[in-house]
C-alpha positions as CSV (number, residue, x, y, z in Angstrom):
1,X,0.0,0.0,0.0
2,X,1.5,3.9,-0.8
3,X,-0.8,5.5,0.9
4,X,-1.6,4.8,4.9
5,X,-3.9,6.6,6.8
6,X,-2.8,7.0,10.4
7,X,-4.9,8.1,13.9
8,X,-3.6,9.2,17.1
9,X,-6.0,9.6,20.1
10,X,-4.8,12.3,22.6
11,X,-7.1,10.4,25.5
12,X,-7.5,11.8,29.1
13,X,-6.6,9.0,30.7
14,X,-8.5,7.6,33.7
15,X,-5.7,7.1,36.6
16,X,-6.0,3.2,37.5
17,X,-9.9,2.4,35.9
18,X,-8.6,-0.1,33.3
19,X,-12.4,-0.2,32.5
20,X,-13.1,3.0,31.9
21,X,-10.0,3.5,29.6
22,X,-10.8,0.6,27.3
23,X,-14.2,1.9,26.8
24,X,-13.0,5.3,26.0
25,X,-11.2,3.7,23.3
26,X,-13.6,1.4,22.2
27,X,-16.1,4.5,22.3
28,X,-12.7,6.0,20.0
29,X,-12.5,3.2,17.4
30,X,-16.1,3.8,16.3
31,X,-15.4,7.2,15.6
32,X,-12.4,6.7,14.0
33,X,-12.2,7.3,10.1
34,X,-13.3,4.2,8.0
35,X,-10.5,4.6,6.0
36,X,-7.9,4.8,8.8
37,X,-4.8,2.0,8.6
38,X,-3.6,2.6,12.2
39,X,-5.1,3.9,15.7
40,X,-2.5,5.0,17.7
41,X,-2.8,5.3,21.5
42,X,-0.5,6.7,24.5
43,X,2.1,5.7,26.7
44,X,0.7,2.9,29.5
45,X,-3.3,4.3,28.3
46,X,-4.8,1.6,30.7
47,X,-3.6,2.9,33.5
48,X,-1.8,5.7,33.1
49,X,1.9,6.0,34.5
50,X,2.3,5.8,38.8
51,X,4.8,5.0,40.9
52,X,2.9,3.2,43.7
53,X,3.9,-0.7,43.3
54,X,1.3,-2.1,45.2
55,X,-1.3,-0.6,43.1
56,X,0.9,-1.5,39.8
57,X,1.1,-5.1,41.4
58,X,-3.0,-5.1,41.1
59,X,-3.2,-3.6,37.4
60,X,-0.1,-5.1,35.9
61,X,-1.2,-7.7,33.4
62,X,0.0,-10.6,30.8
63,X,-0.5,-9.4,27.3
64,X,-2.9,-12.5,27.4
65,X,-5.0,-10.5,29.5
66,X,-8.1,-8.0,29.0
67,X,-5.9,-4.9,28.0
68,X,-4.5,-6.7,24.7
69,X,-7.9,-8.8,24.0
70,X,-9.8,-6.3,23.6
71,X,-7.5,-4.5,21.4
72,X,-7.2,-7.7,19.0
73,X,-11.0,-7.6,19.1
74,X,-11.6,-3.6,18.0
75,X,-8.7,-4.0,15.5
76,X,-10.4,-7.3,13.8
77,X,-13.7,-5.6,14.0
78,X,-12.6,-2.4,12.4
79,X,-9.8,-3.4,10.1
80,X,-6.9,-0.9,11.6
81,X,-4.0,-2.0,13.9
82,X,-3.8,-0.4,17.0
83,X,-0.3,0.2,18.8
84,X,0.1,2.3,22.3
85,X,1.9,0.6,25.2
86,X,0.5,-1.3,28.4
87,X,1.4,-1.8,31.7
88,X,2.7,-5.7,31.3
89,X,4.0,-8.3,33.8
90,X,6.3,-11.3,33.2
91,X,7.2,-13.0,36.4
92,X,8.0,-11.0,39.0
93,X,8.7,-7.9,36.8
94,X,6.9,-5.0,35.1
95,X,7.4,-3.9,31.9
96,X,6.2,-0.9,30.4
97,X,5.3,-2.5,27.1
98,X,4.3,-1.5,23.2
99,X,2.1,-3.4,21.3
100,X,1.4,-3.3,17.2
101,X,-1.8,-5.3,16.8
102,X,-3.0,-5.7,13.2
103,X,-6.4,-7.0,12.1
104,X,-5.1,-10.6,11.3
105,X,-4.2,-11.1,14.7
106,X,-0.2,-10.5,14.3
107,X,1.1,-9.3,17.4
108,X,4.6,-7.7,17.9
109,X,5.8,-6.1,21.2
110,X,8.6,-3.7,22.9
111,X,9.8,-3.3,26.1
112,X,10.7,0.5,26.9
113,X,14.4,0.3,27.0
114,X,15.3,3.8,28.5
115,X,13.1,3.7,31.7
116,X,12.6,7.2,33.5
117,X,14.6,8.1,36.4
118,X,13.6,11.6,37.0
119,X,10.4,10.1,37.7
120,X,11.6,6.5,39.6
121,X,10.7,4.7,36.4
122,X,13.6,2.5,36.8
123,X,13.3,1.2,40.7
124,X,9.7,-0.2,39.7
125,X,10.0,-1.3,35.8
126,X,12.5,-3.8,34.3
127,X,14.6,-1.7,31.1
128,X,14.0,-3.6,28.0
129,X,16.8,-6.0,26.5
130,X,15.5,-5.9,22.9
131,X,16.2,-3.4,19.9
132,X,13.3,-2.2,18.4
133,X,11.3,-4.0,16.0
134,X,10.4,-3.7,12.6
135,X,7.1,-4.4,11.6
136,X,5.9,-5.2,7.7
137,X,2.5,-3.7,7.6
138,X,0.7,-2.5,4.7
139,X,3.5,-2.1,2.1
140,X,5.5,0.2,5.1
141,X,8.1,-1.0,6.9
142,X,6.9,0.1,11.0
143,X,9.1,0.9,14.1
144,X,8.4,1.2,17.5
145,X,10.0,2.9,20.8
146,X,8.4,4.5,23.9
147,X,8.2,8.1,25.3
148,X,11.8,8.6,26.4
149,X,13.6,6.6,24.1
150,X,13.1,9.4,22.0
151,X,15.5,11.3,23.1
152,X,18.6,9.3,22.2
153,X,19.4,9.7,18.8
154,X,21.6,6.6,18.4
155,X,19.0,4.2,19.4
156,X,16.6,5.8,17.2
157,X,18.6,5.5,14.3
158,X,17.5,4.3,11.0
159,X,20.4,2.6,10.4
160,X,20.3,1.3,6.3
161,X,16.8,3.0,5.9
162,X,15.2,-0.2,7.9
163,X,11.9,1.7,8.7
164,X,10.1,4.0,6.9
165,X,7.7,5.0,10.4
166,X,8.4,5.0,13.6
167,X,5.5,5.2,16.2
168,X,6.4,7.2,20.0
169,X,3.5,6.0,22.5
170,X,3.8,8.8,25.2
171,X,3.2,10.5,28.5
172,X,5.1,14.2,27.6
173,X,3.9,16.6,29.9
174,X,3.8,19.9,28.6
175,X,6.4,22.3,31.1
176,X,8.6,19.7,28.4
177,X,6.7,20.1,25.7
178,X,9.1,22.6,23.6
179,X,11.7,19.7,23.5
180,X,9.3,16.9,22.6
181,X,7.8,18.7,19.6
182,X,11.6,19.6,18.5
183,X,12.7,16.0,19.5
184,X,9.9,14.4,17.1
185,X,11.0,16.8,14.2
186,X,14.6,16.1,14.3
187,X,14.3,12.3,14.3
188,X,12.2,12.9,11.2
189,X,14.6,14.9,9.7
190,X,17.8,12.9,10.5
191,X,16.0,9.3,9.9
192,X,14.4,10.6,6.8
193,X,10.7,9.0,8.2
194,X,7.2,9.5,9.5
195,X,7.5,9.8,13.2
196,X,4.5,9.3,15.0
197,X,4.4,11.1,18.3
198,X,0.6,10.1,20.3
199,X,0.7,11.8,23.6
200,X,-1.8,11.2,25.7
201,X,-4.2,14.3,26.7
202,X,-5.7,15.4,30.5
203,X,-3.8,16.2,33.3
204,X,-2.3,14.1,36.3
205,X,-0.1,14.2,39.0
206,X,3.1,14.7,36.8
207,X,1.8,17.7,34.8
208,X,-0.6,18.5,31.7
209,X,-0.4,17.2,28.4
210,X,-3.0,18.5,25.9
211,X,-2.2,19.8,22.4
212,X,1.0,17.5,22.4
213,X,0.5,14.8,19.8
214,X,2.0,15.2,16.4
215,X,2.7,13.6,13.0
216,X,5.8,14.5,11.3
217,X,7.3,13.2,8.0
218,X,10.3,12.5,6.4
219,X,11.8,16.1,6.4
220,X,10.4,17.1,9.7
221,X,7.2,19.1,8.8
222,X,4.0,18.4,11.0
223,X,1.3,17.2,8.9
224,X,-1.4,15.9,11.3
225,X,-4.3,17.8,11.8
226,X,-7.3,17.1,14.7
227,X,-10.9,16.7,14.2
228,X,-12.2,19.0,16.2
229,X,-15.4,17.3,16.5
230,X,-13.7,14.1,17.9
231,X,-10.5,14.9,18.7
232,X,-9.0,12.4,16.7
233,X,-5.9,13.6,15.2
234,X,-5.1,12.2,11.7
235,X,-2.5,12.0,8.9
236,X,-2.2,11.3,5.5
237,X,1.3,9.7,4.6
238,X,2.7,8.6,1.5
239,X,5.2,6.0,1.0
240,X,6.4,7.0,-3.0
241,X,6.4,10.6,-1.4
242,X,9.3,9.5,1.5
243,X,11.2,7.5,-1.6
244,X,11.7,11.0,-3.3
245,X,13.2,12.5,-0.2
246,X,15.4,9.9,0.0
247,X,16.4,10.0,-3.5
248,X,16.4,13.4,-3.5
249,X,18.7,13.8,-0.4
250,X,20.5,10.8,-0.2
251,X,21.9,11.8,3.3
252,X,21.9,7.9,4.2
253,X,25.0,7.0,2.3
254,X,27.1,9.2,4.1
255,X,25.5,7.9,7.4
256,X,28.1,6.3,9.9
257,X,27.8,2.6,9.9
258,X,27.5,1.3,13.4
259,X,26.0,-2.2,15.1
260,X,23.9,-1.3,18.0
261,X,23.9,-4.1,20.9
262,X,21.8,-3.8,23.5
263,X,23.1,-5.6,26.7
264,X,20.6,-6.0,29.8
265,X,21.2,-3.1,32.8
């Protein structure tokens, strides 16, 4: 496909209802455009982010459980993955995990790897031991990373043009705001792809967040606009489009050639 239609859903997340966040997204997905190839949803949007572990203990869930099953059952009904990240537990451990579910019922994960500290992040969740994915979807070629990942460059890095999108699930209050708008457009620019930044919208006890959620392509302009009768932001993106960038500035061949390992902490 050239052409993918992509949704981001700037939610005001309910702080621990599990319940009443999955039927604010359900009560999303059919609103969402008919024509729409992706739903995009924030950072941990079950639960929001918290730092009490007794309360994470209770919420924490396998991605067998009714966060993830009832995202496989919107996305088969309406015919558009959905990817966002949950709060997930293996074991003994939390992980504060993305998920790319597509209407056939593939399912691909990552586990945030840069967990964060200013906010204790990294005493409660385990740091993921996996580079990020890439996902064949549509004819595009689909990346994933998590809030605060995005601001390191070299783990970002499109290294050989291996993704031509790369989706940011997100908490990003705004008194940071300036830097995660900037941080989105420069990892366009430098990776030469759609960067999908879905912030989640509301307040809590961290900050506010509204008006943060973006869409930027492949030479760092913002192209998403929002519904203003839903509140749905949307894009249009164009995969023969990014190809003529690339063509046309062919920064990529003079890219420094690197191998990324990524050891557990």
């Amino acid at each position: 496909m050239r052409r993918l239609k992509i949704a981001t859903y700037p939610m005001k997340i309910a702080w621990a209802d599990r319940e009443e966040n999955l039927r604010a997204v359900e009560a999303c997905a059919a609103k969402v455009a008919s024509d729409t190839d992706i739903l995009v949803l924030p950072e941990l949007f079950s639960t929001g982010f918290m730092q009490d572990v007794q309360v994470i203990s209770a919420l924490a869930e396998p991605i067998n459980g009714e966060t993830i099953t009832a995202l496989k059952a919107l996305s088969r009904r309406y015919g558009f993955a959905i990817a966002g990240s949950f709060l997930c537990r293996v074991g003994e451990k939390f992980y504060n995990r993305c998920f790319f579910i597509e209407p056939s019922g593939e399912e691909t994960y990552y586990d945030k790897r840069h967990l964060f500290s200013l906010s204790m992040e990294h005493e409660i969740f385990t740091s993921g031991d996996k580079l990020p994915p890439v996902i064949r979807y549509r004819g595009w070629n689909i990346s994933l990373i998590v809030c605060y990942d995005l601001r390191f460059p070299v783990w970002c890095r499109n290294r050989r043009q291996n993704y031509d999108l790369m989706i940011v699930p997100a908490n990003w209050p705004t008194s940071r705001g300036y830097a995660w708008k900037q941080l989105l457009i420069a990892r366009g620019i430098e990776n030469q792809s759609v960067i999908v930044g879905a912030n989640r919208g509301g307040s809590d006890d961290f900050g506010d967040y509204d008006d943060l959620s973006f869409i930027v392509n492949g030479l760092g302009k913002i192209v998403s606009t929002p519904d203003p009768a839903t509140g749905i932001i949307y894009a249009d993106v164009d995969r023969d489009e990014l190809a003529k960038i690339r063509e046309k500035l062919p920064f990529g061949n003079d890219a420094d050639d690197f191998s990324l390992e990524c050891p557990a902490y």
